[in-house]
PyMOL CGO cylinders between C-alpha atoms (Angstrom):
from pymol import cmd
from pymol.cgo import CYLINDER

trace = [
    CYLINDER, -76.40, 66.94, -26.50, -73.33, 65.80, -27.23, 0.3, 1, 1, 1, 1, 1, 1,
    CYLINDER, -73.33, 65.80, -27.23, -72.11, 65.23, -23.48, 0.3, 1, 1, 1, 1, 1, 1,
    CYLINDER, -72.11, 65.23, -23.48, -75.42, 63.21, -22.99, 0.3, 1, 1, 1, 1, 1, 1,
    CYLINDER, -75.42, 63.21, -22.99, -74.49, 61.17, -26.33, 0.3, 1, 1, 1, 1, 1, 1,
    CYLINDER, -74.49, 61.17, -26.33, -70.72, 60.70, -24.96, 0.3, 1, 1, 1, 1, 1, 1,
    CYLINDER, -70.72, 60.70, -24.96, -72.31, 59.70, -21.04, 0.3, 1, 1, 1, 1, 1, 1,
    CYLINDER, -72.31, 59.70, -21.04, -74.60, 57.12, -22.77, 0.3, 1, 1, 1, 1, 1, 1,
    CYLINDER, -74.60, 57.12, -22.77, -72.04, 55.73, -24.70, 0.3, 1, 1, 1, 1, 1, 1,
    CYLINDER, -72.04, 55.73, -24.70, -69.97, 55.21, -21.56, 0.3, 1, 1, 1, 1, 1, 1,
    CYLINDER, -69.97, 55.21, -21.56, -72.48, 53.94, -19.53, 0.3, 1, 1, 1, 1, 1, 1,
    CYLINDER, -72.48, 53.94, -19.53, -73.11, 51.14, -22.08, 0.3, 1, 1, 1, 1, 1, 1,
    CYLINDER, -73.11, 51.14, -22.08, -69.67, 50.14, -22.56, 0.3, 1, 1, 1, 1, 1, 1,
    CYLINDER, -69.67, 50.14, -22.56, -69.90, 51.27, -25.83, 0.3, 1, 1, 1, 1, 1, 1,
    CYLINDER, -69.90, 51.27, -25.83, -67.79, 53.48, -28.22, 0.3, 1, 1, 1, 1, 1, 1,
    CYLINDER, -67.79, 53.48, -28.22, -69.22, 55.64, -31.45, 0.3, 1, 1, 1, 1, 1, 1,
    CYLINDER, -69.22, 55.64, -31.45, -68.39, 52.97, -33.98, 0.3, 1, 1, 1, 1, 1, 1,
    CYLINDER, -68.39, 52.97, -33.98, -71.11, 50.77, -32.22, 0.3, 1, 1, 1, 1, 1, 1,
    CYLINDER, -71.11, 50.77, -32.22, -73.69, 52.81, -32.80, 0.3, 1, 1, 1, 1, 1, 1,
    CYLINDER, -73.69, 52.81, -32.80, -76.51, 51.32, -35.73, 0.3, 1, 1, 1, 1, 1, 1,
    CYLINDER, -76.51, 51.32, -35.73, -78.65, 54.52, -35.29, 0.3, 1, 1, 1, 1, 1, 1,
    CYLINDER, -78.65, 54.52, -35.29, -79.16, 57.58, -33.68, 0.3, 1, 1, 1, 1, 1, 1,
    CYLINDER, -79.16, 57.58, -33.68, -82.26, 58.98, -32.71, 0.3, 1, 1, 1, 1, 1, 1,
    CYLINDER, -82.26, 58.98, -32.71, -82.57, 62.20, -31.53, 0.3, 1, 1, 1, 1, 1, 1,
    CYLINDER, -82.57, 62.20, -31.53, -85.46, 64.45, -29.67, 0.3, 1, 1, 1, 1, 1, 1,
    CYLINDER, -85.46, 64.45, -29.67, -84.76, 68.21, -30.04, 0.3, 1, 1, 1, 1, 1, 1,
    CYLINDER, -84.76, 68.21, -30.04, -86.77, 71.37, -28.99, 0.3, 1, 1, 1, 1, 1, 1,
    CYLINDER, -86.77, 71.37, -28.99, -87.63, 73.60, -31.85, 0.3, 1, 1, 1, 1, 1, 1,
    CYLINDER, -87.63, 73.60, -31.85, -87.21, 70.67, -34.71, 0.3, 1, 1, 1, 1, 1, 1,
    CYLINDER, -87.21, 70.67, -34.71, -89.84, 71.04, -37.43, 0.3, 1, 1, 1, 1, 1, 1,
    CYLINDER, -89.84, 71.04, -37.43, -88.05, 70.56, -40.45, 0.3, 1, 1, 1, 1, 1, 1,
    CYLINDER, -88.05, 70.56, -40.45, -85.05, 69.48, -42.32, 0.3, 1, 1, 1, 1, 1, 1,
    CYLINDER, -85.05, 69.48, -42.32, -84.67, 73.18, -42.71, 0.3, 1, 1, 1, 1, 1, 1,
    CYLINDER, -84.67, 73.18, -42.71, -83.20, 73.02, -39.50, 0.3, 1, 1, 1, 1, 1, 1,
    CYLINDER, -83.20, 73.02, -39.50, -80.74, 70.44, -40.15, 0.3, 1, 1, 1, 1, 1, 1,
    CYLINDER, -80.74, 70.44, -40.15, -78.03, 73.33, -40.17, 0.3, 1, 1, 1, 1, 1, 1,
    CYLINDER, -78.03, 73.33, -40.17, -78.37, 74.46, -36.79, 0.3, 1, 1, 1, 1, 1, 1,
    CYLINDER, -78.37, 74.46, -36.79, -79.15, 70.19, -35.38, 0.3, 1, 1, 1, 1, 1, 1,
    CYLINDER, -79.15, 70.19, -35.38, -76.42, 68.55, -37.35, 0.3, 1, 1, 1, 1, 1, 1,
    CYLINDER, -76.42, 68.55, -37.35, -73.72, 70.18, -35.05, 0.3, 1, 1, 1, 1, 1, 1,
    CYLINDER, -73.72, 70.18, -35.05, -75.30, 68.49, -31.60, 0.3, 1, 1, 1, 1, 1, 1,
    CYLINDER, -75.30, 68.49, -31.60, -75.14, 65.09, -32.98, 0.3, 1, 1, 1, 1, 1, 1,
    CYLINDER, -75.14, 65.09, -32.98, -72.04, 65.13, -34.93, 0.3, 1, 1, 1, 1, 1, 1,
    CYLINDER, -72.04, 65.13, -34.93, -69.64, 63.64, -32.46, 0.3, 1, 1, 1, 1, 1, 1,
    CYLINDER, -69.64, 63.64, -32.46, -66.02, 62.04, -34.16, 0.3, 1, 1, 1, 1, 1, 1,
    CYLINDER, -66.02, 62.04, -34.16, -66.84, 58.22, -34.98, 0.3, 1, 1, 1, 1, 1, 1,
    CYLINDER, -66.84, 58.22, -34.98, -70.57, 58.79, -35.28, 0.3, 1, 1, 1, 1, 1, 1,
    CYLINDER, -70.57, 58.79, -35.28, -71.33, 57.80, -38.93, 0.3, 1, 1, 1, 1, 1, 1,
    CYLINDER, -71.33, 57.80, -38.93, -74.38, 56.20, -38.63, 0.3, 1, 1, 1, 1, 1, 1,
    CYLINDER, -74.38, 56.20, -38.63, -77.68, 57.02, -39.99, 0.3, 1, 1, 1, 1, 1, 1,
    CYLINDER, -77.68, 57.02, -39.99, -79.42, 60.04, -37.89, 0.3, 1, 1, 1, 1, 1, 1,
    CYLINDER, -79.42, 60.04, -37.89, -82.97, 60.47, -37.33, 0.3, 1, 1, 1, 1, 1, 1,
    CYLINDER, -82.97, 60.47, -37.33, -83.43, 64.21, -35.85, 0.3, 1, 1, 1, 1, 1, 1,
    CYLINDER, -83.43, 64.21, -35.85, -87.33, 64.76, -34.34, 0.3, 1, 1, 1, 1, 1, 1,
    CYLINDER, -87.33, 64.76, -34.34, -88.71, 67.55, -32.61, 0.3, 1, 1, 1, 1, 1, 1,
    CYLINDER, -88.71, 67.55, -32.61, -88.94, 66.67, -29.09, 0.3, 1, 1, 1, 1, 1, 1,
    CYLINDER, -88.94, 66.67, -29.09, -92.69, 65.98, -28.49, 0.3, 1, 1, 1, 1, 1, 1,
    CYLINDER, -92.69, 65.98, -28.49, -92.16, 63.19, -31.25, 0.3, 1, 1, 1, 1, 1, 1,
    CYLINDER, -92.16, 63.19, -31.25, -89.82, 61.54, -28.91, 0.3, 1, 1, 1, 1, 1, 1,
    CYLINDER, -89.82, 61.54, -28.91, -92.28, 62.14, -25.84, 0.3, 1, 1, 1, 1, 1, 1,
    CYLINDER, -92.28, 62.14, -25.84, -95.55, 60.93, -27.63, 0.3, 1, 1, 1, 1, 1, 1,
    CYLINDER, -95.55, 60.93, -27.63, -93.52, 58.02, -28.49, 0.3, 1, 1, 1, 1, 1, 1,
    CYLINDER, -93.52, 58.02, -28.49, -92.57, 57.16, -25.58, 0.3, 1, 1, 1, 1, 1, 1,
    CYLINDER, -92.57, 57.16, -25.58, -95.63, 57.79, -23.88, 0.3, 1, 1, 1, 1, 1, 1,
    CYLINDER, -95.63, 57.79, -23.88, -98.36, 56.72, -26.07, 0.3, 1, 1, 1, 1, 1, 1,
    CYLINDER, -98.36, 56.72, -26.07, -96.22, 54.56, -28.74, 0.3, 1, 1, 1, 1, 1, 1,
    CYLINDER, -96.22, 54.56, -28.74, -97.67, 56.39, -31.34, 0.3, 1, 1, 1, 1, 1, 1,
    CYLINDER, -97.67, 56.39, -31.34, -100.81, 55.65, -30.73, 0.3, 1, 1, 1, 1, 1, 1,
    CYLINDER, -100.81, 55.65, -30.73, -104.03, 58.31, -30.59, 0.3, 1, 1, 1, 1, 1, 1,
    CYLINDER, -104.03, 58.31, -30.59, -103.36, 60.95, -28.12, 0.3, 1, 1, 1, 1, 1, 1,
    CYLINDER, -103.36, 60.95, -28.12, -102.09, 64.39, -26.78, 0.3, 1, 1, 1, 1, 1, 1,
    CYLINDER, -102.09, 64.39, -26.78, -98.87, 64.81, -24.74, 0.3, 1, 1, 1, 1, 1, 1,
    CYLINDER, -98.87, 64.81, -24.74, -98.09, 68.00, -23.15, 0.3, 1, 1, 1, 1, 1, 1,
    CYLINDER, -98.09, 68.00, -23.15, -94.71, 68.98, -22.44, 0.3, 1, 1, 1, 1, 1, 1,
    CYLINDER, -94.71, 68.98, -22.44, -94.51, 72.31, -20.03, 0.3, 1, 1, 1, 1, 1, 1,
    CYLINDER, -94.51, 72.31, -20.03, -90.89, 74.55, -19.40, 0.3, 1, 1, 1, 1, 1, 1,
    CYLINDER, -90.89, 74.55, -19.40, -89.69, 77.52, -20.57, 0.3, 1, 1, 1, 1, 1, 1,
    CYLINDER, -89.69, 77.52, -20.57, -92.46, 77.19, -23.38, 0.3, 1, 1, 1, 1, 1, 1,
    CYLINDER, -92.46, 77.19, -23.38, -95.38, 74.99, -23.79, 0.3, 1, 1, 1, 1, 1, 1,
    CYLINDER, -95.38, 74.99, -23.79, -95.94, 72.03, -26.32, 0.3, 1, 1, 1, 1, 1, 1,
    CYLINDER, -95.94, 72.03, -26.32, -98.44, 70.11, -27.09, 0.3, 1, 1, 1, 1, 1, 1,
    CYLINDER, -98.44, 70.11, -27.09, -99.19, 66.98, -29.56, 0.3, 1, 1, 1, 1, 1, 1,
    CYLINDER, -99.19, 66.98, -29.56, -101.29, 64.64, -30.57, 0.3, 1, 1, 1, 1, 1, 1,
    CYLINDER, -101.29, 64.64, -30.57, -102.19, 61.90, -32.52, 0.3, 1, 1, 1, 1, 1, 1,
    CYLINDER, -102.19, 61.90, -32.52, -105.54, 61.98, -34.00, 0.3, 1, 1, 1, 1, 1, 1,
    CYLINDER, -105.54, 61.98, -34.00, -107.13, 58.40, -35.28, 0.3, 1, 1, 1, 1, 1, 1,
    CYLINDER, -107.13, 58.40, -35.28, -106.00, 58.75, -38.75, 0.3, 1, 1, 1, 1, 1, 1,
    CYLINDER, -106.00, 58.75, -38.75, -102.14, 58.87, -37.89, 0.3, 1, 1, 1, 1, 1, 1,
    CYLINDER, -102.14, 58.87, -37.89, -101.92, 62.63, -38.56, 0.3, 1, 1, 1, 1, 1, 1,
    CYLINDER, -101.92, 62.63, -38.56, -100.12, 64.92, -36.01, 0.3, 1, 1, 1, 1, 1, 1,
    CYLINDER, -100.12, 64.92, -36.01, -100.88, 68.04, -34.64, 0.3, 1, 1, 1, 1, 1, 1,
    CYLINDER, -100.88, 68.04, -34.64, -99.50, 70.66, -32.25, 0.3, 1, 1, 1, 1, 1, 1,
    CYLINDER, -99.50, 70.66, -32.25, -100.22, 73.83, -31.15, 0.3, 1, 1, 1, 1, 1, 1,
    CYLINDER, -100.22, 73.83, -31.15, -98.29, 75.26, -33.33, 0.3, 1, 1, 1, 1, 1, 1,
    CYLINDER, -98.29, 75.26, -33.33, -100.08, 74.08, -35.96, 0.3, 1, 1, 1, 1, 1, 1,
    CYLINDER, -100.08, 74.08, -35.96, -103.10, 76.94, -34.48, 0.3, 1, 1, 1, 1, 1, 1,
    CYLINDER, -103.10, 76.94, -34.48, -100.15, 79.21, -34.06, 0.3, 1, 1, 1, 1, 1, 1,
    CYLINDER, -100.15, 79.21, -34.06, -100.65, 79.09, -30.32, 0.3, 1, 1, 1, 1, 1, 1,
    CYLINDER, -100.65, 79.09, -30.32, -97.61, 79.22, -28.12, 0.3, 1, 1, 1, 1, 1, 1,
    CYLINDER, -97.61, 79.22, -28.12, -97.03, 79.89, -24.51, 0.3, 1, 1, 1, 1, 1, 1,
    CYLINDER, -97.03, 79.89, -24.51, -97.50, 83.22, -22.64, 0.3, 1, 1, 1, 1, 1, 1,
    CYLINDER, -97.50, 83.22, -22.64, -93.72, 82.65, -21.44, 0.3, 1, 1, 1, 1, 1, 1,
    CYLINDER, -93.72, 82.65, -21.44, -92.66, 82.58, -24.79, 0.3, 1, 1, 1, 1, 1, 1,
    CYLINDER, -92.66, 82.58, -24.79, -94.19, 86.02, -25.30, 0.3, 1, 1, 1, 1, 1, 1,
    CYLINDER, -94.19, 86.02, -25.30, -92.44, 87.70, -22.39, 0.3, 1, 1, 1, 1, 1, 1,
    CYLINDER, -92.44, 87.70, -22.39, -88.67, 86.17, -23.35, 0.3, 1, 1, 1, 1, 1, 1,
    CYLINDER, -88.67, 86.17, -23.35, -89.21, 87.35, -26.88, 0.3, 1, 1, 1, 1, 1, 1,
    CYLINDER, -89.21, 87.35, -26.88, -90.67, 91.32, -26.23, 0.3, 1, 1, 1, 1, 1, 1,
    CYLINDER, -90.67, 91.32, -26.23, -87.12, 91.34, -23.20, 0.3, 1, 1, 1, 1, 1, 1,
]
cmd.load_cgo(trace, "trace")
């Protein structure tokens, strides 16, 4: 994460002091319980800006359906999926303590 921060950065013409706000879309993000294991791929020297850490089908829905009513599906090594329902409350699959059959095999090796 912190080589794709540092590219960005570059390609922008823009150094760590510059930044307002970082934003950031990690697998396996669900709480601020997990701050101790995220903080390390965003803290880069310079950085001292507010940081927003998300689990990464936040980032996808956003981007996808701006928030809006939905279900995004994101497919890999594991299998998530959210949604949006019409009161602004999100779900995943997770959330029915569903996860992918790929999961299962990596975890019983």
């Amino acid at each position: 994460m912190k080589a794709a921060i540092e590219d960005a950065l570059a390609k922008a013409g823009r150094v760590a002091t510059d930044v307002a706000m970082l934003v950031a879309g990690i697998a396996g993000y669900e709480s601020e319980a997990d701050d101790a294991w995220i903080i390390p791929f965003t803290d880069l020297p310079g950085l001292h800006c507010p940081k927003l850490h998300l689990n990464d089908s936040d980032i996808a829905h956003a981007g996808a359906l701006q928030n809006r009513p939905g279900i995004i599906a994101i497919a890999g090594t594991g299998t998530m999926i959210m949604g949006i329902n019409e009161y602004g409350r999100r779900i995943r699959n997770s959330d029915y303590h569903q996860y992918a059959y790929s999961a299962a095999i990596f975890a019983s090796e």
